[in-house]
C-alpha positions as CSV (number, residue, x, y, z in Angstrom):
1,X,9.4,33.0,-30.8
2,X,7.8,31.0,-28.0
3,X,10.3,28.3,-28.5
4,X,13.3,30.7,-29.1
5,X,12.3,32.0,-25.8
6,X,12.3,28.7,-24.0
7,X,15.4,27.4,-24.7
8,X,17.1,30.8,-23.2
9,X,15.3,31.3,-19.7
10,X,15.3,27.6,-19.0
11,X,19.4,27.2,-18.4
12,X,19.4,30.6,-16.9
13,X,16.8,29.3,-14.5
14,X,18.6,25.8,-13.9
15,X,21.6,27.2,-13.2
16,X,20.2,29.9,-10.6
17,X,18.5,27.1,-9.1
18,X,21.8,25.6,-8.2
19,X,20.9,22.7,-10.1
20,X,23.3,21.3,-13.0
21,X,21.8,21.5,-16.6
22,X,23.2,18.6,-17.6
23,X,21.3,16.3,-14.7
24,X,18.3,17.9,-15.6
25,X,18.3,17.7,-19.4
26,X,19.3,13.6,-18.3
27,X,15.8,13.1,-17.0
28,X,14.0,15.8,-18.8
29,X,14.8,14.6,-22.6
30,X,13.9,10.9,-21.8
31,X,10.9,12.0,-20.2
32,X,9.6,13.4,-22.9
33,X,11.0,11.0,-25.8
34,X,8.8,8.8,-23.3
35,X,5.5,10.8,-23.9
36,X,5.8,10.1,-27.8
37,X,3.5,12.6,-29.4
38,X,2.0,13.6,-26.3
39,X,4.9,15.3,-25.9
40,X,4.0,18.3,-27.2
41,X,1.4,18.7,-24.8
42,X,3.9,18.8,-22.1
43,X,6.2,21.2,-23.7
44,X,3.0,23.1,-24.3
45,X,2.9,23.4,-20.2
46,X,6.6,23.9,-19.8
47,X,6.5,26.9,-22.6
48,X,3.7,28.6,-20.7
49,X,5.3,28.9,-17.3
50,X,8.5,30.8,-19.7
51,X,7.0,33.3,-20.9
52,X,7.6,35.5,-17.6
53,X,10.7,35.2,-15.1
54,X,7.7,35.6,-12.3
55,X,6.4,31.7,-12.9
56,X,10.3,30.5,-12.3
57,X,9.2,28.5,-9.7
58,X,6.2,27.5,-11.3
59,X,8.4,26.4,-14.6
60,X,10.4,24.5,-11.5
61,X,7.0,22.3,-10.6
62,X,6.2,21.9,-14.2
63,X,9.7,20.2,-15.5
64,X,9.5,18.3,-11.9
65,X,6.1,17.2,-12.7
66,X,7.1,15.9,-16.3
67,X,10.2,14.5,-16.0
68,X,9.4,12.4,-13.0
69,X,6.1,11.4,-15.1
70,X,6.9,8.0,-16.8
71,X,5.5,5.1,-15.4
72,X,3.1,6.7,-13.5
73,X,-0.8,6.1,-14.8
74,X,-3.8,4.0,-14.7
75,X,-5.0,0.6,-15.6
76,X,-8.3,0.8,-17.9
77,X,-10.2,-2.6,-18.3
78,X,-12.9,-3.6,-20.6
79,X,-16.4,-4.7,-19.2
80,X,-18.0,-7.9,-21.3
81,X,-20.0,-10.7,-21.0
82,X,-20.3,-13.6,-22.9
83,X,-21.5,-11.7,-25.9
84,X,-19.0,-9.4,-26.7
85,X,-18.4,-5.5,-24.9
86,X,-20.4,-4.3,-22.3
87,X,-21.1,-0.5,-23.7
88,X,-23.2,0.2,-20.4
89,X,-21.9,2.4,-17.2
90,X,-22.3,0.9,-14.0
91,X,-20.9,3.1,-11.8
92,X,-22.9,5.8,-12.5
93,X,-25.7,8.4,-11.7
94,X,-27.3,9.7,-8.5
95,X,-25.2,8.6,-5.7
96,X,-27.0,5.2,-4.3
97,X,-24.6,3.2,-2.5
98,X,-22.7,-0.2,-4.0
99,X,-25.7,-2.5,-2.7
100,X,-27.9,-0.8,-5.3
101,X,-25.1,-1.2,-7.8
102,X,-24.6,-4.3,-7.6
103,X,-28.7,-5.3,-8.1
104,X,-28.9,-3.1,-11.1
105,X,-25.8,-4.8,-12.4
106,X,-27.5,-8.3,-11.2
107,X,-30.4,-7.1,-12.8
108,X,-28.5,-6.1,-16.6
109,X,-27.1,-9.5,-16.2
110,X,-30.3,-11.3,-16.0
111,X,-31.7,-9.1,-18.7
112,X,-29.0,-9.7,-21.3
113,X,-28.4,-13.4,-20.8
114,X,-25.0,-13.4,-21.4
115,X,-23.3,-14.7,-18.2
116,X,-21.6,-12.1,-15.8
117,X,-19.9,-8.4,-16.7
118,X,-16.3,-8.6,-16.4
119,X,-14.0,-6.7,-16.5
120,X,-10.8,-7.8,-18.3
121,X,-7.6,-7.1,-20.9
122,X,-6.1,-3.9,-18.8
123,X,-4.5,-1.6,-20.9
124,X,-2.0,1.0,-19.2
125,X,-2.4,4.8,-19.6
126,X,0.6,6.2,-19.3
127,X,0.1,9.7,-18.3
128,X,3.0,11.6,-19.9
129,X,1.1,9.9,-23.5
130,X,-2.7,10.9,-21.5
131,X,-2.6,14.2,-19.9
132,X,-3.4,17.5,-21.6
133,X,-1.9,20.7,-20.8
134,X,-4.8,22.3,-19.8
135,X,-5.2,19.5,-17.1
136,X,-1.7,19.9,-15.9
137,X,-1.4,23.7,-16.0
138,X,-4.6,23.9,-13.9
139,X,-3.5,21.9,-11.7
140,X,0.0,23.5,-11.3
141,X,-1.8,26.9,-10.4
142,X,-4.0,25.7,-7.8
143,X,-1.3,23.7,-6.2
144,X,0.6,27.3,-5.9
145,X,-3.0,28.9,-4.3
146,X,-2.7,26.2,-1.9
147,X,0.9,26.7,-0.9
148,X,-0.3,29.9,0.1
149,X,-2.3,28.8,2.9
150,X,-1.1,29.7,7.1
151,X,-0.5,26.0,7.3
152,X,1.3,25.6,4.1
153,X,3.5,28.6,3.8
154,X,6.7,27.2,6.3
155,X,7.1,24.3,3.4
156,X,10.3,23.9,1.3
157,X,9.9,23.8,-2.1
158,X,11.0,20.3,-2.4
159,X,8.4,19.5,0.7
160,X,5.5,21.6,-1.2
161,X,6.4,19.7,-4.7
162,X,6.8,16.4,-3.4
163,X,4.0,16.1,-0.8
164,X,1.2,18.9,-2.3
165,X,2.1,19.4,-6.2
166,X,1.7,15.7,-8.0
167,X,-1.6,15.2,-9.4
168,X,-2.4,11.9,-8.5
169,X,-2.4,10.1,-5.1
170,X,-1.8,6.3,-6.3
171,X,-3.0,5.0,-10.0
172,X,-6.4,6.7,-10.1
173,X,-7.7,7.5,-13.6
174,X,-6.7,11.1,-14.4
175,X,-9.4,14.0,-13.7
176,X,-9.7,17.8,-12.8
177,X,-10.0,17.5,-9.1
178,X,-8.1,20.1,-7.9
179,X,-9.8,22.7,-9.1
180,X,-13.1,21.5,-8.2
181,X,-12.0,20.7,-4.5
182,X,-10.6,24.0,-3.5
183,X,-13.9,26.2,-5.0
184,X,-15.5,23.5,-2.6
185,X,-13.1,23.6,0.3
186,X,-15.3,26.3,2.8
187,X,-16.8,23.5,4.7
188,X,-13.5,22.5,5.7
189,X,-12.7,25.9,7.1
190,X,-15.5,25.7,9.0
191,X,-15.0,22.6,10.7
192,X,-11.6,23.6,11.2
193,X,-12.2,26.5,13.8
194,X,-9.7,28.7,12.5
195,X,-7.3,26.0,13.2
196,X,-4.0,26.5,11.5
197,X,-2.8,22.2,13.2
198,X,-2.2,20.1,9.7
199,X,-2.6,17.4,11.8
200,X,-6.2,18.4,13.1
201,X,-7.2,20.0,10.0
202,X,-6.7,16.5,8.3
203,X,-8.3,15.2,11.6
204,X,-11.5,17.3,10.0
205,X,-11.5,15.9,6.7
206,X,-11.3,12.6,7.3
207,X,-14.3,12.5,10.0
208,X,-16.3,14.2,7.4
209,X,-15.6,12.4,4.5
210,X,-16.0,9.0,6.7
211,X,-19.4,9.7,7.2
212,X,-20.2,9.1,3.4
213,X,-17.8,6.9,2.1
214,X,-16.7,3.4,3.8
215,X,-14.3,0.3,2.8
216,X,-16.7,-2.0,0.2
217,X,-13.8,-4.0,-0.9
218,X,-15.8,-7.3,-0.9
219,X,-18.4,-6.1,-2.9
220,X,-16.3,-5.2,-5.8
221,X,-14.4,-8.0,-6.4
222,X,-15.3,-8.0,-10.1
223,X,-14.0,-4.1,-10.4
224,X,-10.0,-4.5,-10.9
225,X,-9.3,-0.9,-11.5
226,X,-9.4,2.1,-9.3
227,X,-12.2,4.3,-9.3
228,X,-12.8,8.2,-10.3
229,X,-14.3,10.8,-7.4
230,X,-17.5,10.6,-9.7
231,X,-17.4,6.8,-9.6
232,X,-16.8,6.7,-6.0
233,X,-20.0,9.4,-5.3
234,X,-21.8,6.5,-6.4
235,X,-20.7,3.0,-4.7
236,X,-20.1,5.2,-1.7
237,X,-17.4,3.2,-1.0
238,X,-14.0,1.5,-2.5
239,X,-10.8,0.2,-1.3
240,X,-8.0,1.7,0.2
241,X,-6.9,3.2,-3.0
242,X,-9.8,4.5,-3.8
243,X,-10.4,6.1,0.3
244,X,-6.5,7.4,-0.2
245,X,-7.4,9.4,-3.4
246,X,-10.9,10.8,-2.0
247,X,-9.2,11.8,1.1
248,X,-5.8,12.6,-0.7
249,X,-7.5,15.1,-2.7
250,X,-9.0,17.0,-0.4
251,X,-6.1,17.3,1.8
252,X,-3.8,18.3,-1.0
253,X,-6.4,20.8,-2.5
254,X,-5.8,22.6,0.8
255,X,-2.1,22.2,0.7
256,X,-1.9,20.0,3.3
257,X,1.2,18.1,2.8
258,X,0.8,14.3,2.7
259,X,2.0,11.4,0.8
260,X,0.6,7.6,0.1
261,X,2.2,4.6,2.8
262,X,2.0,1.4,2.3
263,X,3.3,-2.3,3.4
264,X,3.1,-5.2,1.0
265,X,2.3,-8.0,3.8
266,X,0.9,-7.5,7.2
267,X,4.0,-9.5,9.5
268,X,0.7,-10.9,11.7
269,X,-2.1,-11.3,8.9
270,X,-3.7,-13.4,6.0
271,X,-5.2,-10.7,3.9
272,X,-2.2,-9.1,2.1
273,X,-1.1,-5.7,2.8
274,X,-2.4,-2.1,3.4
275,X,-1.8,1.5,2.2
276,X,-2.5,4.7,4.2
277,X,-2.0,8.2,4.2
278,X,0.7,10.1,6.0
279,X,0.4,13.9,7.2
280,X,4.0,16.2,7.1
281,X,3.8,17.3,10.6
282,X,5.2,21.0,11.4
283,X,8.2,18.8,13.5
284,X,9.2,17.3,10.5
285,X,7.5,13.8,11.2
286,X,5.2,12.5,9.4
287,X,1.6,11.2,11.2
288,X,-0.1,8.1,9.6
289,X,-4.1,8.0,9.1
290,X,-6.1,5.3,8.2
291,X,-8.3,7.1,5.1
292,X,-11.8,7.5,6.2
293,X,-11.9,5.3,9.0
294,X,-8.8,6.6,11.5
295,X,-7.7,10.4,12.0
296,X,-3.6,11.2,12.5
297,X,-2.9,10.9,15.7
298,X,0.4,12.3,16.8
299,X,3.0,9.7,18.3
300,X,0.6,6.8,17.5
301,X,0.2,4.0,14.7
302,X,-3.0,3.4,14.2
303,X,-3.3,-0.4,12.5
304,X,-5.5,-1.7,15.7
305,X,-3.6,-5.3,16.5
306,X,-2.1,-5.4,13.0
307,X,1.7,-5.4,12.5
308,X,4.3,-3.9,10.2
309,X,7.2,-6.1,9.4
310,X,8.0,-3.7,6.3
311,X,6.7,0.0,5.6
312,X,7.4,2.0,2.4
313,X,6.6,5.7,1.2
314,X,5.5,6.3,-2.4
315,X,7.7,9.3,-3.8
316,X,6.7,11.4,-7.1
317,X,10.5,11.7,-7.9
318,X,11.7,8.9,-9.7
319,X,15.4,7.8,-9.1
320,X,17.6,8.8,-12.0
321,X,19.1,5.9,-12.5
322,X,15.5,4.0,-13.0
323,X,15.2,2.6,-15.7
324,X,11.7,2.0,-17.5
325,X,10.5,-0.4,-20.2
326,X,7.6,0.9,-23.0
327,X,4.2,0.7,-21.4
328,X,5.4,-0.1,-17.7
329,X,3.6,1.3,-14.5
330,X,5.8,1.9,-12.1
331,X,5.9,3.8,-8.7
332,X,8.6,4.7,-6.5
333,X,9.2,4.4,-3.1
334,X,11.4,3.7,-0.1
335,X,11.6,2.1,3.0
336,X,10.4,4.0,6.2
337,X,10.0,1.0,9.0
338,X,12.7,2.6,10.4
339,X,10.2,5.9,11.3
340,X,7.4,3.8,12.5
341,X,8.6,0.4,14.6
342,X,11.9,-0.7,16.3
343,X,14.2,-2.6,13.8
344,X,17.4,-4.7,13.4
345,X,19.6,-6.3,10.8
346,X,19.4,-9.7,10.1
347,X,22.7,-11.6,8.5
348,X,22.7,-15.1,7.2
349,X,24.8,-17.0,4.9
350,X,24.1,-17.7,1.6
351,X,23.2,-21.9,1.4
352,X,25.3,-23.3,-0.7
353,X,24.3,-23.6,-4.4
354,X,21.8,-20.5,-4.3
355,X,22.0,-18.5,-7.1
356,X,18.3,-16.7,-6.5
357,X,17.7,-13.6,-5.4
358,X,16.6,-14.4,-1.6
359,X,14.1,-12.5,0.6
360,X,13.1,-12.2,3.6
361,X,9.2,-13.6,3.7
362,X,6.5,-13.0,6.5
363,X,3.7,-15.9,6.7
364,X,0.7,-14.1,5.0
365,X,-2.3,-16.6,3.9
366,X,-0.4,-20.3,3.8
367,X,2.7,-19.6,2.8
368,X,5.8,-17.3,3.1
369,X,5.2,-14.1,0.8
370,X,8.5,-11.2,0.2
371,X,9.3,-8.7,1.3
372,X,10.7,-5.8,-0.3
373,X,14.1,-5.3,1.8
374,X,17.6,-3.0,1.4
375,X,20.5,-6.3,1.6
376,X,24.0,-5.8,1.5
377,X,25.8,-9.4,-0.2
378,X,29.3,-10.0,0.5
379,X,30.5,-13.2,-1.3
380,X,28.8,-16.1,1.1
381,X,26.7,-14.0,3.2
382,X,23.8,-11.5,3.1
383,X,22.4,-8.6,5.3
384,X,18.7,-7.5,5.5
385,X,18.1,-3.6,6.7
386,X,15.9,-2.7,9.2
387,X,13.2,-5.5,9.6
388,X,10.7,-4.9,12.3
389,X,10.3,-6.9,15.5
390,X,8.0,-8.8,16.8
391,X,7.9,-10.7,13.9
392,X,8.1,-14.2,12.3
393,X,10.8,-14.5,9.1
394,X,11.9,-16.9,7.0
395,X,14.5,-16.4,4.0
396,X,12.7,-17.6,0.9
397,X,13.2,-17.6,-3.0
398,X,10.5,-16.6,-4.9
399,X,9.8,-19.3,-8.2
400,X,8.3,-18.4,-11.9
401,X,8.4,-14.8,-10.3
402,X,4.8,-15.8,-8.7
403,X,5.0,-14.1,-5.0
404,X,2.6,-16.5,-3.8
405,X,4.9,-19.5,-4.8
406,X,8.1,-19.5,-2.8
407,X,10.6,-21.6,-1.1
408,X,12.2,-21.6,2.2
409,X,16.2,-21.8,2.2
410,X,16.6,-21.2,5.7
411,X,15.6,-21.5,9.3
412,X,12.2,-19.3,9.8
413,X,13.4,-17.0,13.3
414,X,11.2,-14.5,15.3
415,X,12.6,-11.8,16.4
416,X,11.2,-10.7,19.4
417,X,10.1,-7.5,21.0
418,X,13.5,-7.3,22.7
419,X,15.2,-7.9,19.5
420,X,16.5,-11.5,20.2
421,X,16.5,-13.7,17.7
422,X,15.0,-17.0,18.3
423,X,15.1,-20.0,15.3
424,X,12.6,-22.8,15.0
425,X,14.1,-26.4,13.8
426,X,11.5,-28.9,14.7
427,X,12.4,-31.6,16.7
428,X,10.6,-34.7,15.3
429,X,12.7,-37.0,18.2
430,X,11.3,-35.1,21.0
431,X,7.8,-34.6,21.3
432,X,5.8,-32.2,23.1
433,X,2.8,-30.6,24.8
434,X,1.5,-27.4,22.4
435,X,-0.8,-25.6,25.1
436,X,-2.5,-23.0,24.0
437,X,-4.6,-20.5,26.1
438,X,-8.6,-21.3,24.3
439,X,-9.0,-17.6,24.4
440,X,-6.1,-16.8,21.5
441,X,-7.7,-19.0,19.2
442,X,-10.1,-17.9,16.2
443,X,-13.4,-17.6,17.2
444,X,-14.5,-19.8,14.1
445,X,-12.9,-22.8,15.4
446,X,-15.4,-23.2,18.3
447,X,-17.4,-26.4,18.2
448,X,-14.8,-27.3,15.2
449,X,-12.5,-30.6,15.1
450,X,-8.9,-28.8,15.3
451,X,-6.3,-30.2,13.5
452,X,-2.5,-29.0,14.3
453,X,0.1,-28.9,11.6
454,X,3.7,-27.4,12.0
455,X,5.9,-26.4,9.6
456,X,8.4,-28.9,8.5
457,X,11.9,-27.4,7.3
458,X,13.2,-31.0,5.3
459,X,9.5,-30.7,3.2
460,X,9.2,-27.1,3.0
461,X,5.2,-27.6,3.7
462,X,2.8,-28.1,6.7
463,X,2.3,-31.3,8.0
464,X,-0.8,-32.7,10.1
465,X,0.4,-33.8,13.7
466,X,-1.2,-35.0,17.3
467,X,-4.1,-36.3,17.6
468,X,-7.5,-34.3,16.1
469,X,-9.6,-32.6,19.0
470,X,-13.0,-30.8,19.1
471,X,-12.9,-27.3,20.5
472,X,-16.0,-27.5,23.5
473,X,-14.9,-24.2,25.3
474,X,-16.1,-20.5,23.1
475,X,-12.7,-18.5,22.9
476,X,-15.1,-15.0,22.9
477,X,-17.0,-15.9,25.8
478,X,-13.7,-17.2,27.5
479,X,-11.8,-13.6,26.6
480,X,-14.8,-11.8,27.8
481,X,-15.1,-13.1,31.3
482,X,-10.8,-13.0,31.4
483,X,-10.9,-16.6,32.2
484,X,-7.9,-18.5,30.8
485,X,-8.7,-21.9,30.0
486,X,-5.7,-24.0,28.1
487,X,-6.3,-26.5,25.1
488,X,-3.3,-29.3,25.5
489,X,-2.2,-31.0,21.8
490,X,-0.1,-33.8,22.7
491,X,2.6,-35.4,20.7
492,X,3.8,-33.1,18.5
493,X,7.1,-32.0,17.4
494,X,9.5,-29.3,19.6
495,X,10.6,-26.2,18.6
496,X,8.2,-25.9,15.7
497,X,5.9,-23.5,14.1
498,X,2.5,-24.4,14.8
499,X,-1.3,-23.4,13.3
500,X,-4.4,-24.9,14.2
501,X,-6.9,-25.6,11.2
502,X,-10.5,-26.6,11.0
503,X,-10.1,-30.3,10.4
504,X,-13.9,-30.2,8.8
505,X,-13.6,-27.9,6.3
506,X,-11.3,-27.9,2.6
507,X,-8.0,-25.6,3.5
508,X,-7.9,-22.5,1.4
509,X,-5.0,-19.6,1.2
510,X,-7.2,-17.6,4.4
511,X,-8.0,-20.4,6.4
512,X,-5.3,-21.4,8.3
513,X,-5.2,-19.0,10.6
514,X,-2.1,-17.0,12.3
515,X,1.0,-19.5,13.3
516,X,1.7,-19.7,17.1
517,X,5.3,-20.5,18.4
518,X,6.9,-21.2,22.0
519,X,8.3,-17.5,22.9
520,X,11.3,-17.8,24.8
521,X,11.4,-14.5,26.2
522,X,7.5,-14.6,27.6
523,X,7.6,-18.7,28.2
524,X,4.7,-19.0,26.5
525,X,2.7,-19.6,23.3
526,X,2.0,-16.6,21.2
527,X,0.5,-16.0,17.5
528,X,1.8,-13.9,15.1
């Protein structure tokens, strides 16, 4: 009977959505052939929400939910040592920060003699083959309690099930949070005032939660994976991932409205990339926050001296025409640069003989890393949407699909803050003065023999230049006291990109520093 009655209200209630049947059924039936005999745990959710024409809209988050499911999951990876599995828990018990974790895990190490705990051969869990009904029809109803809140009433349906519905932030392990976070939520409230802002009610729970948790990313290099809210009671700490799904939780327990942000590689850094959350303002804007450690500010980025050359929203909807191999974790998103930073298009033709996809790459670490960009090709030449400026480009292949190994095949350009766009071909024939004000360089390189290297275009590399000099003036104490003091490297080649490297130390991906080029616009020397 329950099945019977299924397959008669769900039409009727496609059809009075306005949406066609036959688009639905296109994502719903794959989505389920893709949960394999976990299947009938979701059909299990969408048969419960038929049974009465009042959960319509409820049946509407349910079929969203699972057909928008596949590739969405978790990475689980196996702790051992030298002598087989690990079958202890670290990352457990009273909450006692990741400095104590790490000396008990020192200290299990020591005990068993077998060599470090690792934590190896990830296996994906796909949750359309993971989650149970219960799970997801519990979360479904406290995701309609929220919606119900002053500041979440005014949202659209495809607002409240895109940005307060999903049950996962980024690839966290799956577990009943919801639930658990809005019986906890009073505290909230009272910090809130009475406040009905999103913006200052998310203010609220980030303060609060940044009091307890913090960004440990160094000292869980040997944890690959993501951790649970239980885990993360524990290390009091994680990395952005982890801080976005603490915070995230919260936030959407409450029905605030937010979404996950992210950009692959900093345009002006050597550490990778970032992801943050972002608030649905009441104006229809969205307000980026830094989880735990920087509250939404309105009209404001707030990424300190970092900047974005790319910017991407995750979405919970998954494009129809994506399609998905067995076993494969996949997210989507799209690009949002557009919403944050000033952009242009860039168009260059195709060099001759290129058959490889080509991107545009940002200098993160040594080399030129991609960046994930809408082109439009037309025979010979090639348009990349929306980069942002100030930047430093270069249009690079990427080789054995390795983003760290790429090559240039093209001029690198910066576009400036005006938008001009300004190519560097060095010049071996004429050589120049690089004079740099002491006060932009690294701290670390004080009292260190400085080697400049620029980036040759015929080699594809960096190559050593000018004579070697030991920096005797300290670039803090200079910057402090707002004395400008220049450092003069003689003989090098025009028009190049230059870095300055620590001539007494072996170069690593993170040592070279940030590239400094001749800025036509400000007549000066600037890193980015």
């Amino acid at each position: 009977m329950k099945r019977k009655l299924l397959y008669i209200l769900l039409p009727v209630f496609l059809y009075a959505c306005g949406t066609r049947e036959d688009t639905m059924a296109v994502k719903l039936k794959p989505a389920l052939d893709y949960a394999g005999i976990n299947a009938a745990e979701l059909k299990k959710v969408i048969a419960h929400y038929s049974q009465s024409p009042g959960d319509s809209l409820k049946l509407a988050a349910a079929i969203f939910l699972v057909e928008n499911m596949p590739g969405k999951g978790t990475m689980r990876y196996s702790p051992i040592t030298n002598c087989g599995l690990f079958k202890g828990e670290l990352f457990t018990g009273d909450t006692i920060g990741i400095d104590s974790v790490n000396k008990i895990k020192r200290r299990i190490e020591d005990s068993l003699q077998c060599g470090p705990i690792k934590f190896v051969n990830p296996i994906f869990l796909a949750d359309s083959r993971t989650i149970s009904a219960s799970l997801l029809i519990e979360d479904i109803d406290y995701a309609f309690k929220a919606w119900q809140l002053p500041w979440a009433q005014s949202l659209t349906f495809d607002e409240f099930r895109e940005l307060v519905l999903p049950h996962r932030v980024q690839n966290e392990p799956l577990q009943h949070w919801r639930k658990w976070c809005w019986e906890h939520s009073g505290w909230i409230f009272k910090k809130a005032g009475g406040s009905t802002d999103r913006i200052k009610i998310a203010g609220v729970v980030n303060d609060s939660l940044g009091k307890f948790y913090g960004y440990i990313h160094d000292a869980i290099n040997y944890f690959p994976g993501t951790f649970t809210m239980d885990q993360l009671r524990v290390t009091r700490g994680g990395r952005c991932e982890d801080l976005n799904m603490i915070v995230g939780y919260w936030l959407r327990a409450i029905g605030i409205p937010m979404s996950t942000e992210f950009t692959f590689y900093w345009a002006n850094g050597n550490f990778g990339g970032h992801s943050w959350l972002a608030i649905l303002d009441t104006t229809g804007k969205f307000v980026p926050m830094n989880a735990i450690y920087d509250k939404p500010v309105r009209d404001s980025l707030l990424f300190e001296n970092m900047r974005l050359a790319k910017a991407y929203r995750y979405s919970y909807r998954i494009d129809g025409h994506t399609i998905l191999n067995d076993g494969q974790n996949f997210q989507s998103y799209h690009d949002i640069t557009r919403e944050y930073v000033s952009t242009i298009d860039y168009a260059m033709k195709v060099p001759e003989g290129e058959h490889d996809k080509i991107f545009l790459g940002v200098l993160n670490g040594k080399y030129w890393k991609p960046l994930q960009i809408k082109t439009t090709r037309n025979r010979d030449s090639i348009i990349f949407r929306d980069i942002a400026n100030p930047a430093l480009y270069a249009p690079i292949v990427v080789l054995d699909g390795k983003e760290e190994n790429t090559r240039t095949v093209g001029t690198p350009f910066l576009v400036t803050e005006s938008g001009h766009i300004q190519y560097f071909r060095e010049n071996k024939d004429s050589l120049a003065d690089f004079a740099l004000d002491i006060a932009k360089l690294p701290p670390a390189r004080y009292k260190k023999k400085c080697q400049v290297v620029y980036w040759d275009n015929t080699r594809k590399d960096w190559v050593p230049t000018g004579i070697i000099q030991t920096l005797k003036d300290d670039p803090v104490k200079l910057k402090k006291q707002k004395i400008k003091k220049m450092i003069v490297f003689s003989g090098v080649p025009a028009n190049a990109i230059y870095r300055v490297l620590n001539a007494e130390i072996k170069q690593h991906d993170k040592s070279y520093g940030r590239p400094y080029v001749y800025n036509e616009e400000m007549k000066a020397f600037h890193n980015y």
